[in-house]
C-alpha positions as CSV (number, residue, x, y, z in Angstrom):
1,X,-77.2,82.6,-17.9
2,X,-79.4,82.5,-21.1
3,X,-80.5,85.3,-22.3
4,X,-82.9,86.5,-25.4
5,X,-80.5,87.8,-28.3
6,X,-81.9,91.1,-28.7
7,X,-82.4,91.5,-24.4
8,X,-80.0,94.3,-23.4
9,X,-81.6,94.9,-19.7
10,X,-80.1,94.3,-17.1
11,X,-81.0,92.4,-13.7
12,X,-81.0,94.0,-9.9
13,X,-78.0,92.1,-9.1
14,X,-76.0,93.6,-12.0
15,X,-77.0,96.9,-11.8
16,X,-76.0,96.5,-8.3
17,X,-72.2,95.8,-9.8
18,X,-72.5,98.3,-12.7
19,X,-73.5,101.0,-9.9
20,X,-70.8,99.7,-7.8
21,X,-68.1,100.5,-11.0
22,X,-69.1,103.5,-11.9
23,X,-68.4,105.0,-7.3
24,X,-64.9,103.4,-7.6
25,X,-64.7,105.3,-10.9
26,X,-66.0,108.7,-9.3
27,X,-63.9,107.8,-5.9
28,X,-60.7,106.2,-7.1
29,X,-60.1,106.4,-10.8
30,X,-60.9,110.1,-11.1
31,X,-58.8,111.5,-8.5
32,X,-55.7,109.3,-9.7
33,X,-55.9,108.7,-13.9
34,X,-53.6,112.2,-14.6
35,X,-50.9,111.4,-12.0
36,X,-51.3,107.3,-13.8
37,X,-50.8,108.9,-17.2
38,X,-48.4,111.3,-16.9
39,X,-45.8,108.6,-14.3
40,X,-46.8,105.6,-16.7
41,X,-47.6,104.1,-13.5
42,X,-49.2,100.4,-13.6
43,X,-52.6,101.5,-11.7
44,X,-51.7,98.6,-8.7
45,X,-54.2,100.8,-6.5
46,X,-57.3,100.5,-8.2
47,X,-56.9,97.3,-8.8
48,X,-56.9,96.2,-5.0
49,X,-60.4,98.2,-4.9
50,X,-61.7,95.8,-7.7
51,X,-60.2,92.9,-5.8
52,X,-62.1,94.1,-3.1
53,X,-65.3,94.8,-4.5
54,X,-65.2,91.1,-7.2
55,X,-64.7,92.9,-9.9
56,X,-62.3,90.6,-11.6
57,X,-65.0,87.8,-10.9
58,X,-67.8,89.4,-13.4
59,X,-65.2,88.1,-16.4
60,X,-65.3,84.4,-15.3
61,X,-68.0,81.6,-14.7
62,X,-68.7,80.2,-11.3
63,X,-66.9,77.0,-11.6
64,X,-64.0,78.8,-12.1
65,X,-64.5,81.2,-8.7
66,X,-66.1,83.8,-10.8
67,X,-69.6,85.5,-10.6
68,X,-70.9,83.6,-13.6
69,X,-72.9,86.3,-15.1
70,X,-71.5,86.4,-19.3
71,X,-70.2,88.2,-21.7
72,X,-73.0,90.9,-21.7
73,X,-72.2,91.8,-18.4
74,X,-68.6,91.6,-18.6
75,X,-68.6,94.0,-21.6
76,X,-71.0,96.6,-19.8
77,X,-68.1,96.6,-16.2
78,X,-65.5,97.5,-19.1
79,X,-67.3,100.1,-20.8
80,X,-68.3,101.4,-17.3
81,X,-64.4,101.3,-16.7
82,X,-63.4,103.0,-19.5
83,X,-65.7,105.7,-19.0
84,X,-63.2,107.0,-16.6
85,X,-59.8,105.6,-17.7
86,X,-59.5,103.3,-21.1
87,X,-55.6,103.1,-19.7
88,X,-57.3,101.5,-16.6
89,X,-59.9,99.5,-18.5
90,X,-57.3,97.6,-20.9
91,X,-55.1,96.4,-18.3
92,X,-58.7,94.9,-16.2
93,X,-59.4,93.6,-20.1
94,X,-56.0,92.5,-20.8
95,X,-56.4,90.4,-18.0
96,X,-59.6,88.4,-19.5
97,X,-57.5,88.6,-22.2
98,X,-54.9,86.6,-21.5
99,X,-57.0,83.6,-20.0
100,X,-59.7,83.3,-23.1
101,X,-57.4,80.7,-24.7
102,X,-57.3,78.2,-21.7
103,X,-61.2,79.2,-21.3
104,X,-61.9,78.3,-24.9
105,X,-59.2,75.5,-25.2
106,X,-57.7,74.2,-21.7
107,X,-58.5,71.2,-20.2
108,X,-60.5,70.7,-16.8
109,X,-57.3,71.0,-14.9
110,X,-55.6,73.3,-16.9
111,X,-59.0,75.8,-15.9
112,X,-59.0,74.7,-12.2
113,X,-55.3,75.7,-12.1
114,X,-54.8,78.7,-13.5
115,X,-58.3,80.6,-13.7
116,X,-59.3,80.8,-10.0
117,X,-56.5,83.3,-9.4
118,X,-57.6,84.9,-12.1
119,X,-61.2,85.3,-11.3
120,X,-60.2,86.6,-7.7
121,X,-57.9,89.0,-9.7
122,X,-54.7,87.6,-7.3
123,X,-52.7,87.3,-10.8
124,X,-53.4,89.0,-13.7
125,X,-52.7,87.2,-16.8
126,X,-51.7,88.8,-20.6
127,X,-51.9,87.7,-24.1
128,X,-48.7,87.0,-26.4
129,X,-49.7,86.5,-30.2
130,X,-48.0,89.9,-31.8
131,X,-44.3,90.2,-32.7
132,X,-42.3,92.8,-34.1
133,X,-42.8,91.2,-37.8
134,X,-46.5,89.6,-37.0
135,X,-49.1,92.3,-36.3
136,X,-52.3,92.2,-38.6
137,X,-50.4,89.3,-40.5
138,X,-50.0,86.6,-38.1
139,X,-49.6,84.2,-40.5
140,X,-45.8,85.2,-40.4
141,X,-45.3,84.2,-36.7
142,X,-41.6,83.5,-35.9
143,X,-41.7,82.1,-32.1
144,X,-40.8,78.6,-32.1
145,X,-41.4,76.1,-29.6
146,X,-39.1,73.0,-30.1
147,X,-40.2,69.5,-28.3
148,X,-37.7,67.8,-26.7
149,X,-38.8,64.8,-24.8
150,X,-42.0,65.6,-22.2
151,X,-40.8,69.4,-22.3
152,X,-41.0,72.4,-25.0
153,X,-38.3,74.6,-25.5
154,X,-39.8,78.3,-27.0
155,X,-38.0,80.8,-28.4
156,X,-39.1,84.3,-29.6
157,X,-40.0,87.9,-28.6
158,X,-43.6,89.1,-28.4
159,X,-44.3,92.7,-29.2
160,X,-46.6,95.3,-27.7
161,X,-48.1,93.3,-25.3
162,X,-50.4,94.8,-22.7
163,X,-49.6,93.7,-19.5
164,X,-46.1,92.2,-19.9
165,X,-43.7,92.5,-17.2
166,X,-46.7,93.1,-14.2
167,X,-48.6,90.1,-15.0
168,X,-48.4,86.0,-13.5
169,X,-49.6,84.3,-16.4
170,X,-49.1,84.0,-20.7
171,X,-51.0,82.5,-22.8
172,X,-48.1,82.4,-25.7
173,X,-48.7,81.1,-29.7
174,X,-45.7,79.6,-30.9
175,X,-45.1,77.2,-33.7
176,X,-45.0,73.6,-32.9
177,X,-45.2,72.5,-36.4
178,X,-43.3,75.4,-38.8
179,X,-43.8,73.5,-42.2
180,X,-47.3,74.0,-41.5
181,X,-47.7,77.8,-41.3
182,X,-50.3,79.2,-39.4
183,X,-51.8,75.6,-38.9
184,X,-48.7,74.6,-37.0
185,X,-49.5,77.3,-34.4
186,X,-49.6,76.3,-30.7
187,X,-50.5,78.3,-27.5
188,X,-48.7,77.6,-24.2
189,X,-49.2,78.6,-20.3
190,X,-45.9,80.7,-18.9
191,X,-45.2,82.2,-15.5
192,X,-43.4,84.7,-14.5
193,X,-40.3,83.9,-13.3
194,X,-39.6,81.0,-15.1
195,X,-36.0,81.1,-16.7
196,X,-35.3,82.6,-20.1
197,X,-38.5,84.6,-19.6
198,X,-37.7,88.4,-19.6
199,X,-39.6,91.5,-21.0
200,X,-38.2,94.5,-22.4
201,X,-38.6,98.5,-21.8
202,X,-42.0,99.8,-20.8
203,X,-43.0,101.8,-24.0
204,X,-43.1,105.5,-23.7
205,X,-47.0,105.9,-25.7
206,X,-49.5,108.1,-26.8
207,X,-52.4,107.0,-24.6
208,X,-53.5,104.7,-22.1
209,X,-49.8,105.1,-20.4
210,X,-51.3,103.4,-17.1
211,X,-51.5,100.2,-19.4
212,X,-47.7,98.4,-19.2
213,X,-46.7,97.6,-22.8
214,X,-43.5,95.9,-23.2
215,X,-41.9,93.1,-25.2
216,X,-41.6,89.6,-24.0
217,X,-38.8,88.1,-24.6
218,X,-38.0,84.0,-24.5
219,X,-34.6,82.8,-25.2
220,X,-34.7,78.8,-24.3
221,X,-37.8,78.5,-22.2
222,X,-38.6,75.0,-21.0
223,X,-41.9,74.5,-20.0
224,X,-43.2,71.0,-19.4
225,X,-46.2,69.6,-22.0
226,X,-48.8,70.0,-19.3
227,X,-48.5,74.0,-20.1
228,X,-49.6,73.1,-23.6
229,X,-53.1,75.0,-23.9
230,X,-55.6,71.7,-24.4
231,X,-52.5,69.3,-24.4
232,X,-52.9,69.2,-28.7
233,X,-50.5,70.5,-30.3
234,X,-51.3,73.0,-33.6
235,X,-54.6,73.7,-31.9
236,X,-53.4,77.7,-31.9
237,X,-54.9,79.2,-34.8
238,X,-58.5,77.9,-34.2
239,X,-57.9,78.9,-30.0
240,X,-56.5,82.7,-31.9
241,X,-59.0,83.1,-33.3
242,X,-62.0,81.8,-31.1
243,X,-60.4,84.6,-28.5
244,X,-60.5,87.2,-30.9
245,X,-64.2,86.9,-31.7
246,X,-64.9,86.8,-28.0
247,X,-62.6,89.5,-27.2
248,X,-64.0,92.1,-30.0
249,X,-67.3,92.6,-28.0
250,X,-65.2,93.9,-24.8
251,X,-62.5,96.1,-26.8
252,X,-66.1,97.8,-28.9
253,X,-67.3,98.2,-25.3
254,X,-64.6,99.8,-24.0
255,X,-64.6,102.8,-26.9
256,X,-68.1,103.3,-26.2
257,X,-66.9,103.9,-22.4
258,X,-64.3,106.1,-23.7
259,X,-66.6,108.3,-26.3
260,X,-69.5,108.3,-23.5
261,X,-67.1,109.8,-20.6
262,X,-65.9,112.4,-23.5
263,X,-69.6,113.4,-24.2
264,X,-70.4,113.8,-20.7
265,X,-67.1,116.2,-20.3
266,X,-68.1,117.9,-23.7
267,X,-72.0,118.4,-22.4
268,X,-71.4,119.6,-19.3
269,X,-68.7,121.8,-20.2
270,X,-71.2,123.8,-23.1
271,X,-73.8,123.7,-19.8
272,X,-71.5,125.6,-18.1
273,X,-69.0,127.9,-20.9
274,X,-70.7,131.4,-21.3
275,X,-69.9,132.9,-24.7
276,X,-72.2,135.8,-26.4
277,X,-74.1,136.5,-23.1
278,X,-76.0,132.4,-22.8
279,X,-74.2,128.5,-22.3
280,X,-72.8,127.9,-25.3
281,X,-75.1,124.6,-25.3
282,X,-77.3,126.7,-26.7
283,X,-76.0,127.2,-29.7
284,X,-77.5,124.9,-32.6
285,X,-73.7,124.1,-33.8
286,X,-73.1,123.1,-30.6
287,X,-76.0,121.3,-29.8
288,X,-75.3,119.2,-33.6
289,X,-72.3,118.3,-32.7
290,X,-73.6,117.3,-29.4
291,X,-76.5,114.9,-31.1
292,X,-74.0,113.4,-33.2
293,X,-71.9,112.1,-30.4
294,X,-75.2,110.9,-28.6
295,X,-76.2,109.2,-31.8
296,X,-73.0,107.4,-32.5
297,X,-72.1,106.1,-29.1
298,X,-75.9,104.5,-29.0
299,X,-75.7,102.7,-32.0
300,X,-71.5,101.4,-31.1
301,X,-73.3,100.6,-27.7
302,X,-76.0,98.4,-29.4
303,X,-73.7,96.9,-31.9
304,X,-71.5,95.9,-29.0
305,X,-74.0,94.3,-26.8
306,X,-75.2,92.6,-30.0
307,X,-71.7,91.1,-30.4
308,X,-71.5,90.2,-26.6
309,X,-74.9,88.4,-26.5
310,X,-73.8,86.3,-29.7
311,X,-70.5,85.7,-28.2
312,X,-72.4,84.2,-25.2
313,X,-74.2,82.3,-27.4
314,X,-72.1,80.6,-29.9
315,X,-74.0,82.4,-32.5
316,X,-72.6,81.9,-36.0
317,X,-72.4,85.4,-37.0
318,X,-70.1,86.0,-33.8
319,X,-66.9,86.9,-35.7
320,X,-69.3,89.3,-38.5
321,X,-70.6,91.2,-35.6
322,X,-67.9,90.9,-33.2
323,X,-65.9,92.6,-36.2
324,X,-68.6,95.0,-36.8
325,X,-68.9,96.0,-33.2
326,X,-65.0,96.4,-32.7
327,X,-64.8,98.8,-35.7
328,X,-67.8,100.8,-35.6
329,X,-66.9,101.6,-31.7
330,X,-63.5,102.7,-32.4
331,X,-64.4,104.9,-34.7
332,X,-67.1,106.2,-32.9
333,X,-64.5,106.7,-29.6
334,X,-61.9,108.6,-32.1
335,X,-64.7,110.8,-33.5
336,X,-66.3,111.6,-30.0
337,X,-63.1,112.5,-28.2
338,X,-61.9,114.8,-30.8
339,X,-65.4,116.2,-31.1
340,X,-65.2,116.9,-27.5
341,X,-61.9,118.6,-27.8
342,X,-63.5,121.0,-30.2
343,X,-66.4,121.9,-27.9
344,X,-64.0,122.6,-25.3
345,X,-61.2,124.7,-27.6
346,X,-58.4,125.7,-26.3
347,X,-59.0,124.2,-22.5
348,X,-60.0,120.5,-24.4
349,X,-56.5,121.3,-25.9
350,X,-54.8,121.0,-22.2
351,X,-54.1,118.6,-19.8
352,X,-56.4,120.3,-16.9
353,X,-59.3,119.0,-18.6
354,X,-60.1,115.0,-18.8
355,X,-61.0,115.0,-23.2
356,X,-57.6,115.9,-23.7
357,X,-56.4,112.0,-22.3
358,X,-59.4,110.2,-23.7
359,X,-58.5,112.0,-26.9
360,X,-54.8,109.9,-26.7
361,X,-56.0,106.9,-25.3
362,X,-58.8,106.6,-27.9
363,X,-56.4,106.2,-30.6
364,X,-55.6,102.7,-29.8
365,X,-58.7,101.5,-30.2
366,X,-58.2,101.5,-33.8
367,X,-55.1,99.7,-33.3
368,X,-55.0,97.1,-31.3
369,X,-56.5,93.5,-31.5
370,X,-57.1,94.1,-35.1
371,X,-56.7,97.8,-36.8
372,X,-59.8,98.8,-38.1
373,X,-58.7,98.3,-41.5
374,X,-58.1,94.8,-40.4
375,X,-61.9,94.9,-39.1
376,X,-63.2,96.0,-42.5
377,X,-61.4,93.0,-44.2
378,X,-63.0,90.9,-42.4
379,X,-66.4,92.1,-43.0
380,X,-65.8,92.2,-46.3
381,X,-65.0,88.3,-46.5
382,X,-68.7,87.8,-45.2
383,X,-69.9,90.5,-48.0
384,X,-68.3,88.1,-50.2
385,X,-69.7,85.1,-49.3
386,X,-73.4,86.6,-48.6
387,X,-73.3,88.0,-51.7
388,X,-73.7,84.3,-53.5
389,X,-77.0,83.6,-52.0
390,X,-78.5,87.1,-53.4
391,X,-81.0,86.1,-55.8
């Protein structure tokens, strides 16, 4: 679906959808997201209800069983989603996730075989590029993948991955070529199940606990060439970071989901908290902090459909604005939710009240899939390199 770079309306049909997220939120994620946080409990339940209802379907195209309707939309469901649960809303992402790299690299049948399942949310898949000594310097990867014959043999251990241990499918980088570096980097299709494939513990974190996080660990995994993503080998780096730039727009999407479901707690609380004889919303300290949050999740929310559209498009300022999107909106969700604490005092302070979770989960958003210092790096290569052309 085409769509005018700067158009952020949306049609009947996706309302219909985005209205159709936000009652499961109210009806299934509300009632269960403290008992999800506080068991670590994978949140199996509310998934069914988006199998149910095609959820899974708005993140994929048509040919592939999906509903075919973008990026734009796909980043609006998720910031819908994490509205009510950002521990929900990055295990529905992580899913996406984990099968951008056969999107953007697989071959024809490579697509036909694994996303369908995907798009009908029957497996979920997750993402494997981080290790213990390879976070924001990937460069240093470590998991090998040794050819022997028509097969690979990989070896390694993946670290924080979202979705480990519950999900089918991996898309894992490994390097194919080591003398190469980074260059040498491959990405390959694994299933659960196959032998040598284990995960470790389910950490014990801050926020989004309903998200699994665990280690996956490969000691001598043979998988046959056909699970190499595209069948070309060193292809990883360019398929890393093609799903990074097209992953950006959902993760900024889904702090503006977090920081808006804060600001509607925080509002409606200073509606209803009495202090001094009148609703403390009318207080002008109050009502500043108030603006600020209003003003700050607009202009992540624009940002992020800006990076979502581009995505879309193949625009070559993707990875600029995708960066821009993804750092601005974390900020903006870690600001919000610990505004929203403050409004609320000592109740935001308790587990009674929703802000205090958003207040962990929102956290990771300046973490994961790049830490916002990582983010700012980025944008300053593109400073850099704009700043020869100033006359």
């Amino acid at each position: 679906m085409e769509r005018n770079l700067m158009d952020f309306t949306v049609t009947e049909d996706e309302q219909q959808i985005l209205d159709l997220v936000h009652e499961i939120g109210r009806n299934e994620i509300i009632p269960q997201r403290a008992e999800l946080d506080e068991k670590e409990e994978f949140p199996h339940k509310i998934f069914d209800k988006f199998r149910e209802a095609g959820l899974f379907g708005t993140m994929f195209d048509e040919e592939y069983g999906g509903l075919g309707m973008g990026a734009f939309l796909s980043c609006m469901v998720s910031e819908a989603v994490a509205e009510y649960c950002l521990g929900v809303a990055t295990a529905f992402g992580a899913s996406k996730l984990g099968a951008l790299p056969i999107i953007i690299g697989g071959t024809e049948e490579q697509k036909q075989k694994y996303l369908p399942s995907l798009a009908s949310g029957e497996k979920i898949a997750a993402f494997g590029l981080t290790e213990p000594e390879a976070g924001s310097d990937v460069p240093n990867l470590s998991t090998m993948a040794e050819k022997k014959g028509d097969k690979y043999i990989l070896n390694g251990t993946k670290q924080w991955i979202s979705n480990a241990g519950v999900a089918d499918t991996y898309t894992i980088f490994a390097l194919t070529d080591k003398a190469k570096g980074a260059r040498g980097m491959s990405v390959f299709i694994l299933e659960k199940g196959m032998k040598g494939l284990s995960f470790g513990k389910l950490e014990n974190k801050l926020g989004i606990r309903c998200s699994h996080t665990r280690q996956i660990i490969m000691e001598d995994v043979e998988v046959s060439e056909e699970n190499l993503v595209g069948l070309k080998p060193n292809r990883g780096f360019i398929h890393g970071i093609k799903t990074l730039n097209a992953s950006r727009p959902f993760i900024a999407s889904m702090g503006v989901g977090v920081a808006h479901g804060a600001y509607k707690e925080a509002a409606k609380y200073a509606k209803e908290r009495v202090q001094f004889g009148k609703s403390i919303i009318n207080f002008q300290a109050i009502q500043h902090m108030l603006a600020n949050m209003m003003v700050k999740i607009d202009a992540a929310r624009l940002l992020s459909y800006r990076a979502a559209v581009y995505s879309v498009t193949d625009h070559p300022d993707t990875a600029k604005f995708s960066a821009i999107a993804k750092y601005y909106a974390a900020e903006t969700a870690m600001q919000v939710t610990t505004d929203a604490v403050q409004v609320l005092g000592g109740y935001g302070y308790v587990k009674d009240y929703p802000v205090e979770k958003m207040f962990r989960d929102a956290k990771i958003l300046q973490i994961y899939e790049g830490t916002s210092q990582i983010q700012l790096n980025e944008i300053g290569s593109y400073i850099i390199k704009e700043a020869t052309t100033y006359k």
